[in-house]
TIMIVEX-566281 format. One record per residue (C-alpha): x, y, z; residue in one letter. Coordinates in steps of 0.05 Angstrom, whole numbers, padded with zeros to 5 digits, always signed. Example, Ala and Ser with C-alpha at 12.3 -4.5 7.8 and 13.67 -1.06 7.14 Angstrom:
# residues 2
+00246-00090+00156a+00273-00021+00143s
This chain:
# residues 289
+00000+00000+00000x+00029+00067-00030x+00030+00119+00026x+00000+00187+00012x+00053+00247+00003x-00007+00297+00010x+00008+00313+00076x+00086+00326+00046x+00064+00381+00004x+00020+00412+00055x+00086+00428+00089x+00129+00454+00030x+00106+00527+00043x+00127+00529+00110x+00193+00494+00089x+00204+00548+00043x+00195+00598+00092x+00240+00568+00139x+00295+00560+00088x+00283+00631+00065x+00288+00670+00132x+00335+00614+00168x+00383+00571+00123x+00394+00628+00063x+00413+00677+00123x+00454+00631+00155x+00497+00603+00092x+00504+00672+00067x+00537+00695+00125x+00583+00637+00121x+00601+00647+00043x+00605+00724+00061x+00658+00714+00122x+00704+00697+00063x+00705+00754+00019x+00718+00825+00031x+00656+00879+00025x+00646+00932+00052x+00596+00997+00048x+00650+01038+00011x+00672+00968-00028x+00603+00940-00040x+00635+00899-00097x+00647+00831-00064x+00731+00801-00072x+00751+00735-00047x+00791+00741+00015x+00797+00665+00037x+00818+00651+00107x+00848+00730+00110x+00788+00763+00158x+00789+00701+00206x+00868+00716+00211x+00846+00785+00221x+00798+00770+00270x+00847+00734+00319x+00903+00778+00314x+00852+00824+00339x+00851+00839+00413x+00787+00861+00422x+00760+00811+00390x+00791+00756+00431x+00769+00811+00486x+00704+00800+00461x+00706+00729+00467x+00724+00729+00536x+00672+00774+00546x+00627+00735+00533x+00637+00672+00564x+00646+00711+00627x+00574+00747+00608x+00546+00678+00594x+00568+00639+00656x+00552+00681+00708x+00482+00707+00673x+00461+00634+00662x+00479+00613+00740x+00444+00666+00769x+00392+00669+00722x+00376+00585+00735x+00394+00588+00803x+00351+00646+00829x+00287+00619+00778x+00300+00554+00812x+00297+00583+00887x+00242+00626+00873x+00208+00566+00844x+00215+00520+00902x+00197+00573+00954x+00125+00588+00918x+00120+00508+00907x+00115+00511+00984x+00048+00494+01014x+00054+00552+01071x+00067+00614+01030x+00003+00656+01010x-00020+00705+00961x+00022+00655+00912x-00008+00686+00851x+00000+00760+00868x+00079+00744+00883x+00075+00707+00816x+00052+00769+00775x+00102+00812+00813x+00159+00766+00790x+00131+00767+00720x+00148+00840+00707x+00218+00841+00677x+00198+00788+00641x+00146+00813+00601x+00171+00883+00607x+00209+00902+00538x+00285+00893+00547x+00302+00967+00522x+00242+01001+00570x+00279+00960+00626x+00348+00965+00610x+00325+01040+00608x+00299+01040+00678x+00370+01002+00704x+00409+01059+00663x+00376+01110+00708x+00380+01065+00768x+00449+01063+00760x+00461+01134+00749x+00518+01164+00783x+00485+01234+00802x+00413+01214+00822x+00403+01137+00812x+00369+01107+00865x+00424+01046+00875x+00479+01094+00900x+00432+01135+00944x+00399+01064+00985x+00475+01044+00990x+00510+01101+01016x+00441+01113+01057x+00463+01047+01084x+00538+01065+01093x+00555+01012+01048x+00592+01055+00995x+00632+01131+01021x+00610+01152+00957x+00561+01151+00903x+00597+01100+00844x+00597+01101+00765x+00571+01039+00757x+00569+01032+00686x+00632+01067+00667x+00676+01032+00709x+00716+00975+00688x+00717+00940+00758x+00632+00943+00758x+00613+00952+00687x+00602+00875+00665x+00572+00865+00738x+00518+00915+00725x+00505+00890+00663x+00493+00811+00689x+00449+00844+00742x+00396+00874+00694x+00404+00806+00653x+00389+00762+00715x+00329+00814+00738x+00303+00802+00657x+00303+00728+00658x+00303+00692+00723x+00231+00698+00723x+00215+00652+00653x+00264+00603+00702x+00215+00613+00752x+00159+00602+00714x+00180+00540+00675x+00213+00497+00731x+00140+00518+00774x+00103+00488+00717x+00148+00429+00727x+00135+00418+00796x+00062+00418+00790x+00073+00348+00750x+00110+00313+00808x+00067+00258+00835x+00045+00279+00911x+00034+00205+00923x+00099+00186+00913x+00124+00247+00949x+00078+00228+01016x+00099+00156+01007x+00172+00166+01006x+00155+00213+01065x+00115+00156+01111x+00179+00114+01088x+00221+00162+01133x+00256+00202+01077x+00277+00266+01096x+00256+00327+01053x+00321+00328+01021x+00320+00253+01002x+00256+00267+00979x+00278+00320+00924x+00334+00277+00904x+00294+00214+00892x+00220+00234+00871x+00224+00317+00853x+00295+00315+00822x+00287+00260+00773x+00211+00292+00748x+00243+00359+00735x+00305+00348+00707x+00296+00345+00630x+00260+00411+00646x+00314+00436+00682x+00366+00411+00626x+00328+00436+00576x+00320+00516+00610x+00401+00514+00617x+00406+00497+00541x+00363+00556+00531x+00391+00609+00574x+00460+00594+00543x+00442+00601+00464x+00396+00662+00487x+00449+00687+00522x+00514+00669+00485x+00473+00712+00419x+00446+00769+00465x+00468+00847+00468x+00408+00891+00483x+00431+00895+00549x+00500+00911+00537x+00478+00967+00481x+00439+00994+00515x+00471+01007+00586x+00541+01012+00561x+00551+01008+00490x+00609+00961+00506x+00653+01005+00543x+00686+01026+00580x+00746+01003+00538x+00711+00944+00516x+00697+00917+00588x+00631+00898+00565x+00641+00886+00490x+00608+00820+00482x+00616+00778+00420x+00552+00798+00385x+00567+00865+00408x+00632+00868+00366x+00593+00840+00308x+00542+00901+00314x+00603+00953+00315x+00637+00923+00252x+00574+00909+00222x+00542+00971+00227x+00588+01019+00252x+00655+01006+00216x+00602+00973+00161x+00653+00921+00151x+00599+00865+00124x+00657+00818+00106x+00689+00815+00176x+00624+00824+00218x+00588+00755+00169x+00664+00720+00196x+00656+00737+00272x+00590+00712+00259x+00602+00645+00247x+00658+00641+00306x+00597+00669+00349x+00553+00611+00305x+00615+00555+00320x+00618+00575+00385x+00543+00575+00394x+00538+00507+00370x+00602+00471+00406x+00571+00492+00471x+00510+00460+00460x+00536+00395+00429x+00582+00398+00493x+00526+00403+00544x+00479+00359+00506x+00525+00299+00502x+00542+00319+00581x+00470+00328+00606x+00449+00258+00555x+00511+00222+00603x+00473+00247+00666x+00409+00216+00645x+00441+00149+00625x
């Protein structure tokens, strides 16, 4: 019996529109990391290997790279380990008013990143932000502190407004988990004499943890591609403190409009991108073995 290839074709526009705004993009930018154009030079010349030479001979772009690991790790810890918190404190029979604390928490989430990276710029103000008047109100600083413009605090600040932007979706998620975990096996493992942590490790842990796998995966791509933050509060500076990878990109791209160069950091940001999820897939796929 032939099968039917209807339901193929049903699904050949939406493959088209995938490859147009997603695979064209994508291979371009690889073909166009080897060739030299530019706004002045629109006229495309072959360039081989040359801008990836370029590229790492290029201290602030290895700068850049460093960057943002640094931007990535500690965003992504704080980010899964304060939505994870959160999340098991609310889970908690005893606390009240659960979904008024849950629409509070919900508010840099849904709030657009450049309104609230806006709000943090001003927070963070060295004249009349609010941060350096609670602190020094508190003695905790002699003196009111350039946040952003300071190389020792800059990429601090900066994984501060990230973490306030996304612990919350953590939140949410590993909540929505936890309302799956069976409460029978939870109370039996409990008449059994397990303590609460036992508990977590052998009957919550195990329900949650593809979920949990899966957020970290997230929050690292999201992440490792992300600038708004970094645009927006600092532009990168000061002396490239906070120049993230795809911030560099933006620069060359659309500052120094050097297409050729930006399409090559690009696909390091792409290879990069793609080694640390292979990396942590095969890692987390070992840890569920």
């Amino acid at each position: 019996m032939k099968r039917s290839r209807k339901g193929f074709y049903y699904c050949i526009p939406a493959l088209a529109v995938i490859c147009f705004v997603s695979v064209y993009p994508l291979l371009y930018t690889i073909v166009l990391g080897f060739f030299n154009k530019t706004l002045l030079k629109p006229q495309m010349t072959f360039a081989g290997f040359e801008q990836y030479i370029d590229l790492f001979t290029d201290g602030v772009f290895l700068k850049s790279i460093k960057n943002t690991f640094v931007w990535t790790f500690f965003s992504v810890v704080f980010q899964f380990g304060m939505g994870f918190a959160f999340a098991m404190i609310l889970h908690q029979g005893f606390v009240r008013f659960k979904a008024t604390f849950r629409i509070l928490l919900m508010v840099p989430w849904v709030l657009p990143s450049i309104i609230g990276s806006s709000v943090w710029k001003w927070m963070y103000n060295a004249d009349y932000g609010i941060i350096n008047f609670i602190l020094q109100t508190l003695h905790l600083i002699p003196e009111y502190k350039t946040w952003l413009s300071r190389p020792e605090t800059a990429m601090a600040a900066v994984v501060v407004v990230n973490v306030w932007k996304m612990f919350p979706f953590v939140l949410l998620m590993i909540e929505a988990a936890l309302q799956g975990v069976s409460k029978d096996l939870k109370e039996a493992a409990t008449l059994d004499g397990a303590t609460p942590v036992l508990v977590f490790r052998v009957v919550t842990w195990p329900a949650i943890a593809s979920t949990c796998y899966s957020l970290i995966l997230l929050l690292m791509i999201w992440t490792l591609n992300a600038f708004t933050f970094v645009y927006n509060l600092t532009l990168g500076g000061p002396a490239h403190e906070t120049e993230v990878l795809a911030m560099f990109i933006h620069n060359k791209a659309f500052t120094e409009f050097n297409f050729g160069a930006a399409s090559a950091a690009s696909t390091v940001l792409f290879i990069i991108t793609a080694v640390v999820s292979l990396v942590y897939f095969r890692f987390t796929k070992a840890k569920e073995d």
